[in-house]
C-alpha positions, 0 to 999 in steps of 0.5 A, a space after each residue: 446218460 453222461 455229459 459231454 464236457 468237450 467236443 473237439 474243433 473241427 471233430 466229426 461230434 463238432 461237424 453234426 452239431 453235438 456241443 458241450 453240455 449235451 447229455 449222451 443218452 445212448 449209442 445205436 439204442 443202448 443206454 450209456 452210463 459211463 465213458 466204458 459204454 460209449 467206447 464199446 458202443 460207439 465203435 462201428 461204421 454207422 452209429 445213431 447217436 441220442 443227446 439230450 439238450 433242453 429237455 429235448 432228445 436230438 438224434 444224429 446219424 453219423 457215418 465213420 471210420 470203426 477206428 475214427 474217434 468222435 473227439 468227444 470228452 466228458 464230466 468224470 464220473 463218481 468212481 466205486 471207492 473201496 469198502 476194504 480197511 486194509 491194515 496196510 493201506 496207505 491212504 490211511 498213512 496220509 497226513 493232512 494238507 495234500 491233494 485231495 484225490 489222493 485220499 480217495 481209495 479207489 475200489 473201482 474196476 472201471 480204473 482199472 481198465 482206463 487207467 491200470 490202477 491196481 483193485 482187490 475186487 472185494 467190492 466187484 460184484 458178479 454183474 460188474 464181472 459179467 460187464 467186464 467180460 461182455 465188453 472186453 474190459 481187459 487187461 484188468 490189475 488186481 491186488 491180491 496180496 493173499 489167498 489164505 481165506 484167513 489172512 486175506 479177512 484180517 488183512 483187508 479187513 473184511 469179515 466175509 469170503 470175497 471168492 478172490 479165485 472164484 472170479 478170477 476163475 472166471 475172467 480165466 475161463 472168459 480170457 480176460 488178461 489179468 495182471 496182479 500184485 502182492 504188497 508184502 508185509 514181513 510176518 504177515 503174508 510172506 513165507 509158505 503163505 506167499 508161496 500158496 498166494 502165487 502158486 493159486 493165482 499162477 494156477 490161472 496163468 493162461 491169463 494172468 500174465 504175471 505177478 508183482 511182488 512189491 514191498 510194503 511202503 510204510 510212513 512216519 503216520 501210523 500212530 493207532 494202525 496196526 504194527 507192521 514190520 518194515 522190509 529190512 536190507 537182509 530181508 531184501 536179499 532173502 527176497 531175491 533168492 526166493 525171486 529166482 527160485 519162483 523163476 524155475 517153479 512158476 513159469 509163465 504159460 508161454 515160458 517167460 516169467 510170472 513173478 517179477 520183483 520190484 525195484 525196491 528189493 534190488 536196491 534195499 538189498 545192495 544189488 543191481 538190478 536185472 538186465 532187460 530180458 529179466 523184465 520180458 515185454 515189462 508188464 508192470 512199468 508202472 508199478 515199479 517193476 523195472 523202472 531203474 533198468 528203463 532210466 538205465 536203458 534209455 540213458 545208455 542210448 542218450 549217453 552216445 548223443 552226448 556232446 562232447 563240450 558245451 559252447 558255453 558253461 552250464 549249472 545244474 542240479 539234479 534232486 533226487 529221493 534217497 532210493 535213487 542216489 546210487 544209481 544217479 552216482 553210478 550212472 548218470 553223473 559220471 555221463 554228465 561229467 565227461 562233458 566239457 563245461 557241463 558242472 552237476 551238483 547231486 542233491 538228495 532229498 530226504 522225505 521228512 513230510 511223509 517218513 524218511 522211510 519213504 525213499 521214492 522220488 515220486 513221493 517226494 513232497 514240495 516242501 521237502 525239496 524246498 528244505 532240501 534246495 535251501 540247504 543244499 547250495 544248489 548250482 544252476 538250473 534245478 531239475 526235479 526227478 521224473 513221475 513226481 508231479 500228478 498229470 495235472 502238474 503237482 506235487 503231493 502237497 498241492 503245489 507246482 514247480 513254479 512254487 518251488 521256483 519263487 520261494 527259492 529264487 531258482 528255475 526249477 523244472 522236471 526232467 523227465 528222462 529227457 537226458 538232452 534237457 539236462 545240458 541243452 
């Protein structure tokens, strides 16, 4: 049984009488026990639905479209957290005073499907598995950093088996598309223990549509965890000639590829980033696996709107993480600078809340791109890199652009790839 939280106006939920605060019982007569149950139950013709309200049952017999949503909405859910200690879990890297949410391990395959956050599924059990196949709950993310029995036990920090390619082999078996990841940590589970990794999991490529290779993210808040080595420039470059021998021994089942590299190795280690086709129907956006060549991409298109001379002058500045400084130097600025009466300052923002070893815009923090803004001289409106606020509109450290705007005394906005806002 779930709450309803809203009905939309003028819905086929608002046109039978189910309102706000009625509890879903179930759905053609089975019980529904999270928003997953009702998507699955509720998509035929002809659904009888069960509310409780008062204490009293109500039912509804509702005629619709199978594609037809219902508009309804409901109260979140306590999601399953994680029981692992990873020795590199970033969650335990955090310092106090920011978002809440982001202190919660999610462990929970249910997000995965929603949302495609990345689970281990070390605390997935059996049953779960037999849910996610008997409705389809695909495609799922899975963290599988390691397939050695013993390394994977030291780095998750689990004392027992969790049969990581049993269940996989079986949302194989069960054609449940899957996609998967390794966080890297130099010393740890690279070298012939990463080979084995892939190789065990390209075993299952029918439906394990690729793997993301991603290097460990490592902040200044580490005092009593375990020593883990940071990814070096020349390391970097040694993952780029591994990358291109994995394109030739691990093809995907359809030909493309399997093993995508993030980002980050290209720009540690002083190279461009792959053309489009490296990133086929890019399968892991999300999680950094192609994001540059998208700003790339997408800005290319834009530049040809560019205009050529503005009716009046303009100011902007545009802040970025330390990660992105050469391609906004290579790419955007010089756009920007042939339009006639357009002026764009570059303000690089150091990330002094959680390390300067954390070089991603998205993590920046309020507080360093306040200290950054008052430092810098800024010029003009401030626009504020794209993926750095939560859905919800904040920062890490809990607070809004509008913050930033008043204890600077500047309008500040994000731009979010929307090129046209950046002189309009």
């Amino acid at each position: 049984m779930i709450e309803i939280k809203d009905v939309e106006k003028d819905s086929i939920a608002s046109e039978v009488g189910i309102e706000p605060g009625d509890k879903l019982v179930s759905v053609n007569g089975c019980g529904v026990s999270d928003i997953i149950d009702y998507r699955f139950l509720a998509t035929d013709d002809s659904v009888d639905v069960v509310i409780k309200r008062n204490n009293q049952e109500v039912s509804f017999e509702i005629e619709k479209h199978p594609d037809d949503d219902m508009g309804i909405s409901f109260v979140p859910k306590q999601y399953k957290s994680c029981c692992n200690k990873c020795v590199f879990c970033y969650v335990d890297q955090l310092p106090a005073g920011m978002r809440l949410s982001l202190y919660f391990r999610d462990g929970d395959y249910r997000l995965s499907f929603l949302h495609g956050n990345f689970v281990t599924l070390t605390n997935t059990s059996w049953k779960e598995l037999e849910r996610i196949v008997r409705q389809r709950l695909s495609p799922i993310y899975i963290s599988i950093h390691v397939t050695d029995p013993e390394t994977r036990k030291f780095m998750l920090g689990i004392d027992f088996d969790d049969d990581i390619l049993k269940k996989i082999a079986y949302l194989d078996e069960n054609n449940i598309e899957m996609h998967s990841q390794v966080v890297l940590c130099p010393g740890m589970n690279d070298g012939d223990i990463l080979e084995n990794t892939i190789k065990d999991i390209w075993n299952y490529r029918k439906n394990v549509r690729s793997m993301a290779v991603v290097p460990i993210g490592l902040t200044k808040h580490r005092d009593g965890l375990t020593k883990i080595d940071p990814v070096t420039p020349d390391y970097a470059r040694e993952m780029l000639k591994n990358g291109a021998k994995w394109d030739t021994e691990f093809p995907r089942s359809d030909g493309k590829r399997f093993v995508y590299l993030s980002d980050e190795w290209y720009i540690m280690a002083g190279e461009p980033v792959p053309e489009e086709e490296y990133y086929d129907e890019f399968p892991q956006l999300d999680n950094g696996i192609g994001l540059v060549r998208e700003f790339i991409s997408e800005l290319d298109k834009a530049k040809t709107k560019f205009p050529d001379r503005l009716n009046e002058p303009k100011e902007i500045t545009l802040v970025t993480g330390t990660l992105a400084e050469g391609i906004l130097n290579e790419q955007l600025l010089p756009a920007l600078e042939k339009i006639e009466n357009l002026r764009v300052k570059l303000l690089v923002a150091k990330n002094t809340f959680l390390g300067e070893s954390v070089t991603i815009a998205g993590l920046l923090s309020a507080q360093d791109l306040i200290r950054t803004l008052q430092e810098g001289d800024p010029i003009g409106e401030v626009f504020l890199p794209p993926r750095i606020l939560n859905s919800d509109g904040f920062f890490l450290d809990n607070m809004r652009p509008e913050d930033i705007s008043k204890v600077c005394g500047l309008p500040v906005q994000v731009y979010n790839n929307d090129f046209h806002s950046l002189y309009s």
